[in-house]
C-alpha positions in Angstrom: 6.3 12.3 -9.6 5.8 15.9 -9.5 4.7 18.4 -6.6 1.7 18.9 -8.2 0.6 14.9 -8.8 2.0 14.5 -5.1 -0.4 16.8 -4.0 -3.1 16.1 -6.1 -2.5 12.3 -5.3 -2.2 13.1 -1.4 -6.0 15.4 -1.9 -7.5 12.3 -2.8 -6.2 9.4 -0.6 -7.1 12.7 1.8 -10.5 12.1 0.4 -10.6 8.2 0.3 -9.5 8.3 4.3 -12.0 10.6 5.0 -14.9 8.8 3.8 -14.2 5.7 4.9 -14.2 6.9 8.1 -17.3 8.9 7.6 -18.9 5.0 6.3 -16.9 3.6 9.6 -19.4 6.8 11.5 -22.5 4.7 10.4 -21.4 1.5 11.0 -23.9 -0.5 13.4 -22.9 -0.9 17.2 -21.8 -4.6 17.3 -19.5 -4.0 14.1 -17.6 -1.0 15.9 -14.3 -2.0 17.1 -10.6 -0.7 16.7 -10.0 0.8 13.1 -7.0 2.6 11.1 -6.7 4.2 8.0 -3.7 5.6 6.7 -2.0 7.2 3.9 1.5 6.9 2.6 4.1 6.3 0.4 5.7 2.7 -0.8 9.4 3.0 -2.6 9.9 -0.2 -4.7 13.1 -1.3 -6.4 13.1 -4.1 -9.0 16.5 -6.1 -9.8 16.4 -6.5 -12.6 14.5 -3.8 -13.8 10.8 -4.5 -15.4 10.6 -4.9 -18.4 7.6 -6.3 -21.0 8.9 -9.8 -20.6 7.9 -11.8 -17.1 10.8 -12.9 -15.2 12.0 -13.3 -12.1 12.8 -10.0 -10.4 13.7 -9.1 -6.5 11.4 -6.3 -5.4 11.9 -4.7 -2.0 9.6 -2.7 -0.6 9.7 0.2 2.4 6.3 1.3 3.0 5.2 4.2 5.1 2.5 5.7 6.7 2.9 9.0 8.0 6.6 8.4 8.4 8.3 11.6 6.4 11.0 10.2 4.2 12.6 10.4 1.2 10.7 8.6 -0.6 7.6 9.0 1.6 6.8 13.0 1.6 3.7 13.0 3.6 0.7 10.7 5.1 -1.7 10.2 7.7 -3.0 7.7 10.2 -6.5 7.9 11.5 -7.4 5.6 14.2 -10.3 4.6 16.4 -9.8 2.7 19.9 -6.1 2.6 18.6 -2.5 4.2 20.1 -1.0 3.5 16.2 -0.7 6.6 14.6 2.2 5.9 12.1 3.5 2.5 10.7 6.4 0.9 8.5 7.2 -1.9 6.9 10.0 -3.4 4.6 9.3 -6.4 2.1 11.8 -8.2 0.0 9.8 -11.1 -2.4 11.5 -12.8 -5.5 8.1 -12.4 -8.0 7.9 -13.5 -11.8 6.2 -9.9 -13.0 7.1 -7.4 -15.9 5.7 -4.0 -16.2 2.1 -5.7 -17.9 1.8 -8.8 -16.7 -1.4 -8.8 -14.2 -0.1 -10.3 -11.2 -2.1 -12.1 -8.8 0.4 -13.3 -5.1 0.0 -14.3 -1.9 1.9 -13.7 1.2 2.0 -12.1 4.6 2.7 -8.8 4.9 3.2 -7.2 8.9 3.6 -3.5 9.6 5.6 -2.2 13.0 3.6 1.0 14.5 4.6 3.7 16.6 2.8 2.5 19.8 4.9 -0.5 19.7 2.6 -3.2 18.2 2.6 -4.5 15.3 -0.3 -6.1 12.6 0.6 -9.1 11.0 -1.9 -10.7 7.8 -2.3 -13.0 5.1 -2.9 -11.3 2.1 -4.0 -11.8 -1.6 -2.9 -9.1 -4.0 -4.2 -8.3 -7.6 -2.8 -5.8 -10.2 -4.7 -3.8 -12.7 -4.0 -1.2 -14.8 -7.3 1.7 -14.0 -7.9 4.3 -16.3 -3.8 6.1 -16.6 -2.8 4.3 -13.2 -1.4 0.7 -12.1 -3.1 -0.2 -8.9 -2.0 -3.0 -6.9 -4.8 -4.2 -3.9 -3.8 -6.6 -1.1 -6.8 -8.0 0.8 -6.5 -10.4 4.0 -7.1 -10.9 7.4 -4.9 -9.5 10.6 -3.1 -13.0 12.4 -1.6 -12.1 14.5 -0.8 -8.5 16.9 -2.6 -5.5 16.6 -6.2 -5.7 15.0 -6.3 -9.4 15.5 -8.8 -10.7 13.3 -10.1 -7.8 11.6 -10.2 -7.2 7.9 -7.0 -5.7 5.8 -7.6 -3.6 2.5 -4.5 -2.1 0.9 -3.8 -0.4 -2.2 -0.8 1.1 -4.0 -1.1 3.5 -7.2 1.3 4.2 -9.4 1.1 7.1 -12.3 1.5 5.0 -15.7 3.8 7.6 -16.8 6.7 5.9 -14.5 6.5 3.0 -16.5 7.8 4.4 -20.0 11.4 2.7 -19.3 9.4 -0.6 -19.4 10.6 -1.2 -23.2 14.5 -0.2 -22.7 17.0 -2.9 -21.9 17.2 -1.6 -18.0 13.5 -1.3 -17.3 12.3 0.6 -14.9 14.6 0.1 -11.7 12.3 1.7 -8.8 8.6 3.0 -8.5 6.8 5.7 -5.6 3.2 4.2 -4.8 1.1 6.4 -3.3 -0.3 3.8 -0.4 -3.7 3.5 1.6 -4.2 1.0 4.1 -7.7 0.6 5.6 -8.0 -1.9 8.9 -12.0 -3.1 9.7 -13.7 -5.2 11.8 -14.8 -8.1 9.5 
């Protein structure tokens, strides 16, 4: 991805963060209780590479929030009656997918913060391809740690234009995914 999509990509998850916490500002009294949103980066390598044809492929996953990387260049974490400014996590999942296929999964997903707690869920995830992006969306519930109980949105976007090795023989091998994670009382 470019400087320039990076940026431009970074502006608006800027953008998303900010108004959900502005929608988190109006919330009613009894619905107010520890939040996080964040912004970040997930690298993702697939073995074998996607291609157009659905097989099974290990994909590992290192996902951070406001963790400067190589892969990660930037991010935020904006919290409410929270320490957790920053988070990771690593996934490894063997997945039937190719680069069309919609994927619908299920899992558990937990993500080690920088205040030393951590925010296990449940999660079901959904792919789509949205106007010249893939967006994947995991949805679940915190079970255990941090944000016990609360609600779990999180989305990755990648830039359609990383998938044009989809129809050679090596497919594409690794993806950036521009990351927001949003934790709410239910």
């Amino acid at each position: 991805m470019t400087g320039k999509k990076r940026l431009a990509t970074l502006i608006g998850l800027v953008a998303l963060a900010a108004g959900d916490l502005v929608a988190l500002g109006s919330a009613p009294a009894h619905a107010l209780g520890p939040t996080l949103n964040c912004t970040g980066w997930s690298y993702t390598t697939y073995s074998p590479g996607l291609t157009n044809t659905v097989r099974p492929t290990t994909v590992t996953v290192a996902g951070r929030y406001d963790v400067i990387e190589e892969h990660s260049p930037t991010g935020s974490c904006l919290g409410v009656g929270t320490t957790a400014s920053a988070g990771e996590r690593d996934v490894t999942a063997l997945l039937d997918i190719s680069c069309n296929a919609v994927l619908t999964e299920t899992g558990t997903e937990t993500i080690r913060w920088n205040d030393g707690e951590s925010t296990s869920f449940d999660f079901t995830a959904t792919a789509a391809h949205v106007g010249s992006n893939t967006v994947l969306t995991e949805t679940g519930t915190v079970t255990s740690g941090e944000f016990l109980g609360q609600h779990v949105v999180e989305t990755f976007t990648a830039a359609n234009l990383a998938f044009t090795d989809c129809a050679t023989a090596t497919g594409v091998t690794s993806l950036d995914y521009a990351t927001v994670l949003t934790v709410l009382p239910l």
